[in-house]
Structures are given as structure tokens and as C-alpha cells.
N, C-alpha and C positions, 0 to 999 in steps of 0.2 A: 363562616363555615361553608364548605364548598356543595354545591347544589343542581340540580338541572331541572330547568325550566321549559316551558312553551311561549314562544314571542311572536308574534306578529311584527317583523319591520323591512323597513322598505331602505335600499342599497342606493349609498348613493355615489357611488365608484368601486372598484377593485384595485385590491394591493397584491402584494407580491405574495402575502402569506392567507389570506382571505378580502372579505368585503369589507367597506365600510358606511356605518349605519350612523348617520348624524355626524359628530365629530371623534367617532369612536371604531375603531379596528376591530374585529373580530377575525379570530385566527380559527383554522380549520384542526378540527379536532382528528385524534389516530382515528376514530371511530365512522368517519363521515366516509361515503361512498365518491369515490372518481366522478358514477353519473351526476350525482348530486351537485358536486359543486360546478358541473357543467352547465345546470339547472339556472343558476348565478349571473343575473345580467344589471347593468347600473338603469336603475330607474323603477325595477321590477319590485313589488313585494311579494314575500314570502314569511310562511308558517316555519322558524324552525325552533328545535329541539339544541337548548342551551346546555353547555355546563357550564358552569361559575365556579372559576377555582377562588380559593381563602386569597387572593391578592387580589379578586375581583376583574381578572382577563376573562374574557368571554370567549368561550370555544364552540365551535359550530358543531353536532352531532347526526345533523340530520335537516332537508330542507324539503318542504313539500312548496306549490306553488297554490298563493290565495288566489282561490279561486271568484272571489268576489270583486278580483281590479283585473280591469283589462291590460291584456300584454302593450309595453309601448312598440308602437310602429315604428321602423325603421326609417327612410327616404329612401322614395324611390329614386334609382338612376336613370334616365329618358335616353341619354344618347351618352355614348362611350366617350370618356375621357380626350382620349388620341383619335379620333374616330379619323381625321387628314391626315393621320402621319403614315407615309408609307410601310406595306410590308417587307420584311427582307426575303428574298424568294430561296434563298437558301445561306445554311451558314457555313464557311469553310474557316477553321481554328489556325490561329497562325502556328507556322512548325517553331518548336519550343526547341530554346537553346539548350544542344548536347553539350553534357559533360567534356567531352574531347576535345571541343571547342579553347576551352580553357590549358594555359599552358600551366607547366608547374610554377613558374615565376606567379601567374596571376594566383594560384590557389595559396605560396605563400606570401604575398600581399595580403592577400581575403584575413590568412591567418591572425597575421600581425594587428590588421586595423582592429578584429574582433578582440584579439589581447590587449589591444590599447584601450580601446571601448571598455572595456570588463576593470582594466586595474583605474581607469578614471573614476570610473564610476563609485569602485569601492573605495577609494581616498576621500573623495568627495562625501560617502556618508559617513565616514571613521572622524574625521577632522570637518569643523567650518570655518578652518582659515584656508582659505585660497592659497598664500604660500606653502604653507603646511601638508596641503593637498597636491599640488604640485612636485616636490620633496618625496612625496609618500607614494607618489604613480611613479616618478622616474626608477625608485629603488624597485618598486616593483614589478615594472615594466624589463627592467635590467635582469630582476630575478626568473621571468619567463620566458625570455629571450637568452635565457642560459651567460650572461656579460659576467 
């Protein structure tokens, strides 16, 4: 039966959908606040406010911080990374190739390889025989190419 709880536990990574505590995920509930899960660092414990749904996933509802573990300290950085590598004293952006540039000949080349590209590819995932694939781009290649 589904429930909500108060837990004390301590994170020991972050996933894509919430933390995780031991060898177990816990997903962030609608109810939890943006600040909170901001709250959220690997190593940290925290007070929160569970819900337990009837399949037993764990949903976060709310995170206070225990106030009884100290925050973990970070490392300090002493001296910068690149600290020898030259600065660039300014940036000038190379001038980017105009449309104009291009004759109609190159745009319908551009065309072709993109239509060649596009019907390989789908023969290739309709059939897995190679011949068969093959066969299957030329007619279709033929058919966009108006042959």
C-alpha cells in the first residue's frame, strides 16, 4: 500500500531522474520543489519526505538538509589549470561561406548525394540482405531522380 515516509539518507551519486541512495534510485516526485533538488549533492545527507508507491519506487517529496553531518568540502584549486597558455588578445571569426558562392551545378550535386544518402539508408533498414538493399536504392534512387 502506497505511503509517505521521513528518511534520513545519504546520496551517493545523481541520475538523470533523481539521486541515488545505496544501490537504489529514487525519482523526483511532481510535488518536490526546483530549490530542493538543488539542495541534492553526492556524498551529502539529507531529511526527506518519501512517497512509496504500491510497486515500491521511491519518490522524493521534499529534502531538508541534516543538520547533524557536515557539508563534504570540495578541493581547492591553487593555481589555474592553463595558467602558461597564452591569451588571445582578440578574436577575429573567419568570414563564413556565402550562399552565392555555390553554383547551381554544386547545389544540384548537394541534392543528389542527400537523395542518395536518404534512399540507402532506407533499403538498408527494409531488407538485410545486401543485394536486396542494393536493388531496392537503385529503383528508388531512379524514382527520385524522376528515371
Amino acid at each position: 500500500m502506497a505511503s509517505t515516509i521521513k528518511e534520513v539518507v545519504t546520496v551517493a551519486s545523481l541520475g538523470k531522474w533523481g539521486p541515488k541512495v545505496g544501490e537504489v534510485f529514487y525519482s523526483w516526485s511532481k510535488k518536490i520543489k526546483e530549490a530542493d533538488k538543488g539542495k541534492v549533492v553526492p556524498g551529502g545527507t539529507y531529511n526527506m519526505e518519501l512517497y512509496i508507491a504500491d510497486s515500491g519506487k521511491r519518490y522524493i517529496n521534499s529534502v531538508e538538509t541534516n543538520s547533524n553531518v557536515l557539508p563534504v568540502e570540495m578541493p581547492k584549486i591553487v593555481a589555474p589549470i592553463f595558467a602558461n597558455t597564452p591569451v588571445a588578445k582578440s578574436f577575429v571569426p573567419k568570414a563564413a561561406k556565402k550562399s552565392e558562392e555555390m553554383t547551381r551545378a554544386d547545389w544540384d550535386s548537394k541534392d543528389r548525394r542527400i537523395s542518395r544518402q536518404g534512399v540507402i539508408q532506407v533499403a538498408v533498414q527494409v531488407t538485410s540482405h545486401f543485394e536486396e538493399a542494393v536493388i531496392l536504392a537503385e529503383k528508388m534512387l531512379g524514382f527520385v531522380n524522376g528515371l
